[in-house]
N, CA and C atoms as a LAMMPS dump frame, in Angstrom:
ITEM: TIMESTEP
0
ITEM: NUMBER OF ATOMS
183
ITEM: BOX BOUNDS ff ff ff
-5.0000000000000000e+02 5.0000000000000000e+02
-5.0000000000000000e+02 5.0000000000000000e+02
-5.0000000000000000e+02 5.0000000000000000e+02
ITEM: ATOMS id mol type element x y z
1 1 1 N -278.278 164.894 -345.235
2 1 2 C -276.904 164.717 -345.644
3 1 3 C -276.551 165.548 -346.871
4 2 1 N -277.466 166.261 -347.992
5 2 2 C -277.563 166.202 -348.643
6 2 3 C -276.847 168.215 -348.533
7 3 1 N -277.16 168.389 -347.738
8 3 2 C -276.719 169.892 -346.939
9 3 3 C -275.614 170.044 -346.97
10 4 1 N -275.337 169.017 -346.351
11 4 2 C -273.885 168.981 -345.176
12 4 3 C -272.84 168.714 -346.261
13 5 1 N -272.814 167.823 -347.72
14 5 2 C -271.662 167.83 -348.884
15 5 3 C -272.127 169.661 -349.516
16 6 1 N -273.128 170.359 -349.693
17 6 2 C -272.971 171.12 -350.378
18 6 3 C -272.544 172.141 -349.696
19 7 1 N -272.652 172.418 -348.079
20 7 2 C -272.451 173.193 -347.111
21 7 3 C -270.493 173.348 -347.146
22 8 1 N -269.826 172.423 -347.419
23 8 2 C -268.876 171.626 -347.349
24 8 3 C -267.716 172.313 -348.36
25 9 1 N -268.77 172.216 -349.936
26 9 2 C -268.096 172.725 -351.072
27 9 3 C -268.206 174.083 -350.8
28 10 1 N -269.357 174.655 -350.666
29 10 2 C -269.568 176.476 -350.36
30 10 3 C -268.199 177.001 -349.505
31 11 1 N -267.654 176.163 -348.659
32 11 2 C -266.62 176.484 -347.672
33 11 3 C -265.649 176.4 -348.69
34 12 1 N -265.229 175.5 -349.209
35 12 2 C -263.938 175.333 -349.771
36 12 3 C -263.887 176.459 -350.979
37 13 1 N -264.601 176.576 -351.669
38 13 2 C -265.183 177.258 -352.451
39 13 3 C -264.482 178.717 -352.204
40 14 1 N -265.009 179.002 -351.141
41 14 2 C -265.233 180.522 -350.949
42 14 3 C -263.553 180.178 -350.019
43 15 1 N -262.742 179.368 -348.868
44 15 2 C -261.734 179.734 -348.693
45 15 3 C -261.024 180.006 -350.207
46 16 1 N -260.825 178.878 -351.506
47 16 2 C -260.032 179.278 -352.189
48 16 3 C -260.47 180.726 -352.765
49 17 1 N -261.253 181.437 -352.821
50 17 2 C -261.214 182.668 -353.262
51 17 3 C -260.838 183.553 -352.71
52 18 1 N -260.807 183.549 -350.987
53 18 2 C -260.079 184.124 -350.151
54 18 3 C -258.692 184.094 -350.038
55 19 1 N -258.319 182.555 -350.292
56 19 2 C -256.902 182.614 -350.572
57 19 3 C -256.195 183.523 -351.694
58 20 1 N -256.857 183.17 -352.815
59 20 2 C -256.612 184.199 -354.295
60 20 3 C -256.285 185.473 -354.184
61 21 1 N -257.678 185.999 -353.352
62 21 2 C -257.516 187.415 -352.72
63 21 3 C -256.064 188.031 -351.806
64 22 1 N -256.274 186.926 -351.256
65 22 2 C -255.204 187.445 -350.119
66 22 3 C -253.557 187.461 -350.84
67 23 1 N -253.367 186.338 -351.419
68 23 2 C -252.078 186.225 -351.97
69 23 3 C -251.876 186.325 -353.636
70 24 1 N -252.623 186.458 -354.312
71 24 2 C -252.489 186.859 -355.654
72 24 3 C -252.661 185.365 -356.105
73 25 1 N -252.498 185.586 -357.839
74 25 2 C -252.749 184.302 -358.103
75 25 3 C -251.278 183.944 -358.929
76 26 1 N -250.456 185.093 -358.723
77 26 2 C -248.733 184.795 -358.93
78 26 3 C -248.082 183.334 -357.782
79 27 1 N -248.561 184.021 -356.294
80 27 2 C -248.026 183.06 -355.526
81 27 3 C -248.577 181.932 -355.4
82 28 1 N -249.928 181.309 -355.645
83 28 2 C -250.288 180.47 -355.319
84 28 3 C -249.866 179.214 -356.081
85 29 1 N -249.463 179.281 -357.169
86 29 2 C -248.425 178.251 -357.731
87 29 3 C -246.887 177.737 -357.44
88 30 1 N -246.46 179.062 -356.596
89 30 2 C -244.86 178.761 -356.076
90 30 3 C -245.307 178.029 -354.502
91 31 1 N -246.753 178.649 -354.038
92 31 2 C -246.791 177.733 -352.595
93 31 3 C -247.079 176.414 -353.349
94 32 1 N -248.071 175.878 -354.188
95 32 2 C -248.257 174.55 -354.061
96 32 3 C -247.282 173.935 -354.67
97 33 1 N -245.877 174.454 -355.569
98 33 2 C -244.828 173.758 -355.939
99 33 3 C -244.149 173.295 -354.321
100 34 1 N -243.918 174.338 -353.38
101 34 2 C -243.232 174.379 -352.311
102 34 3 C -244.012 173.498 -351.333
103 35 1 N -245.181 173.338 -351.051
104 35 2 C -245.865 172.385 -350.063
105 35 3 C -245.817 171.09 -350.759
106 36 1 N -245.5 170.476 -352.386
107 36 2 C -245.311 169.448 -352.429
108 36 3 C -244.035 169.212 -352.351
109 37 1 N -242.728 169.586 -352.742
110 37 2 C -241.884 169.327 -352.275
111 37 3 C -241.673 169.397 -350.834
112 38 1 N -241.935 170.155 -349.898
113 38 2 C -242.536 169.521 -348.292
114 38 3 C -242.789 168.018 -348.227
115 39 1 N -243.929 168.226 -348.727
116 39 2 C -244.719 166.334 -348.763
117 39 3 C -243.768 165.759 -349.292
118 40 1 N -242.429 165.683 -350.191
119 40 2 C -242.221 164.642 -350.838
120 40 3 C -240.677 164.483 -350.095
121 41 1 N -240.09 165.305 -349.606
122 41 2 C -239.113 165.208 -348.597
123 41 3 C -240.215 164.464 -347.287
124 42 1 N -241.137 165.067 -346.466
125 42 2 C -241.45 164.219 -345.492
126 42 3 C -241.828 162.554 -345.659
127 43 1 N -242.105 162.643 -346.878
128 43 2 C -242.113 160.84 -347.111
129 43 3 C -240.478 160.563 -347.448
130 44 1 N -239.487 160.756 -347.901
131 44 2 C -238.553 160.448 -347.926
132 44 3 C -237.684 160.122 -346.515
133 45 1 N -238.472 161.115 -345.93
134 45 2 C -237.676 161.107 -343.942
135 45 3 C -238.565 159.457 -343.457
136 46 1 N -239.626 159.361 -343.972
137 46 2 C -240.021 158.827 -343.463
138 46 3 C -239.993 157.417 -343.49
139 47 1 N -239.687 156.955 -344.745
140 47 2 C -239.149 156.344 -345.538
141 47 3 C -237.621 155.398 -345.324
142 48 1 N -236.631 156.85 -344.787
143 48 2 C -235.4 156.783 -344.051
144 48 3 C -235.661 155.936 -342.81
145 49 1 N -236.279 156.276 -341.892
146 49 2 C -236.555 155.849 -340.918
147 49 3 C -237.15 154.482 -340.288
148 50 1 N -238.054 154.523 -341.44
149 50 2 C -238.651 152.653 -341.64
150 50 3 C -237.47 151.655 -342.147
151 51 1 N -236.566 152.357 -342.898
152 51 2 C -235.429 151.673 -343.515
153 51 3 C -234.748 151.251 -342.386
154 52 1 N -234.199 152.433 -341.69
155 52 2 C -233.34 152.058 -339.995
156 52 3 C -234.003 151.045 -339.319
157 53 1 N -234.759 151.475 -338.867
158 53 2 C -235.528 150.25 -337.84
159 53 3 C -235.743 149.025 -338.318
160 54 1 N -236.106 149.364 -339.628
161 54 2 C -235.676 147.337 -340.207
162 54 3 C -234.616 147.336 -340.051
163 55 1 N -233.642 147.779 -340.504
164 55 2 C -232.053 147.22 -340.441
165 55 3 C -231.625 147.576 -338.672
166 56 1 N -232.343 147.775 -337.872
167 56 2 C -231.705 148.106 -336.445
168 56 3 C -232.405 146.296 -336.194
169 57 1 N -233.875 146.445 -336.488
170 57 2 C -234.509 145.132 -336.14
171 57 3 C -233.387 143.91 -336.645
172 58 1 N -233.586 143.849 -338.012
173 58 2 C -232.613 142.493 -338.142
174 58 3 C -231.182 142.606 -337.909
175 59 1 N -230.45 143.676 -337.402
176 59 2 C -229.301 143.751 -336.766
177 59 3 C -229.125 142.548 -334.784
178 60 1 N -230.492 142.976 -334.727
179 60 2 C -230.677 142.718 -333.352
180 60 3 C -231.11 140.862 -333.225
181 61 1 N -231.693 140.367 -334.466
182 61 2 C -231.854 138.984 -334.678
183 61 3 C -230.169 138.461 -334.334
């Protein structure tokens, strides 16, 4: 097991340096501003939606 966590980090490891490479290290702060605002609108949709269906549910009581 002991492989398989360090095998694990070596990957991640080496994608983020590939990432660096590939896109500079200018952009990689405007993507992870932009993929959390992603995430934080998709919990808001989602959010929306649990709201409806309760209020569709106790509409229907």
């Amino acid at each position: 097991m002991i492989f398989g966590e360090f095998a694990s980090i070596d990957i991640v490891i080496v994608l983020v340096v590939i990432v660096v490479l590939v896109f500079g290290g200018k952009a990689i702060p405007k993507f992870a501003r932009n993929l959390g605002s992603a995430k934080n609108e998709f919990e808001k949709g989602l959010k929306q939606a649990k709201d409806e269906a309760k209020s569709q549910d106790s509409d229907e009581k």
